[in-house]
N, C-alpha and C positions, 0 to 999 in steps of 0.2 A: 967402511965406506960402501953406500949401495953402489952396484952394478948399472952404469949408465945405459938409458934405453937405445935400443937399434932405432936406425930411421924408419924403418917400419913399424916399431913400437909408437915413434913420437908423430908420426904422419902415415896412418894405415891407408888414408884418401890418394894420399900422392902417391904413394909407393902401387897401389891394386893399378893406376889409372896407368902407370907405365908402363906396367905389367902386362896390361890386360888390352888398354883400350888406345892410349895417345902418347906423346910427349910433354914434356915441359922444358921452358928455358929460361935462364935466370940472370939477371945483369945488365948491360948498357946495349941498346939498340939504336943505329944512328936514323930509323926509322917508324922506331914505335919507342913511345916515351914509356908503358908499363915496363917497372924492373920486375916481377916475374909476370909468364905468360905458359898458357897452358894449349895445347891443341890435339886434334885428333884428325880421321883422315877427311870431316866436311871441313874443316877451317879452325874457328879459333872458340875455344872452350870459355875460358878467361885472361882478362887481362887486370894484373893490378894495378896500384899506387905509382906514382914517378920514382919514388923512392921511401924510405922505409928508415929508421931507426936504430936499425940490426937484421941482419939476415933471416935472426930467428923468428922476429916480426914479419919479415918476408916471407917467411916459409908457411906461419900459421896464416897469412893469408889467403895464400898459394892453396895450403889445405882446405879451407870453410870456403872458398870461390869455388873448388872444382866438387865438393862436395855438395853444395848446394845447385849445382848444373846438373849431377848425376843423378840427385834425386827431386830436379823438375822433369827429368825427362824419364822417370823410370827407370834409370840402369844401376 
């Protein structure tokens, strides 16, 4: 049976950006309808979908949104 990937294996985007650079948050907001949401310290990074399919649908969102922010803006 292979060795299941770290979350750092399976999202190296999410994992560096909290690391390094923001937050993220994930779940029901009784103010913002994106179920994940991504931010740093000017404001809001990305926001996704109302909702999602599975988590794991969520999460590869989560990844390609803040991925594609990091590299419009050069970081």
């Amino acid at each position: 049976m292979p060795k299941p990937k770290t979350f750092e294996e399976q999202y190296p985007t999410i994992h560096r950006f909290v690391e390094e650079i923001g937050w993220i948050e994930i779940g029901q907001h009784e103010m913002i309808s994106a179920f994940v949401r991504a931010y740093d310290l000017g404001g809001t990074v990305y926001e996704g979908e109302d909702s999602y399919p599975s988590l794991e649908a969520a999460l590869q969102d989560l990844e390609t949104g803040i991925k594609a922010y990091l590299d419009e803006h050069g970081i």
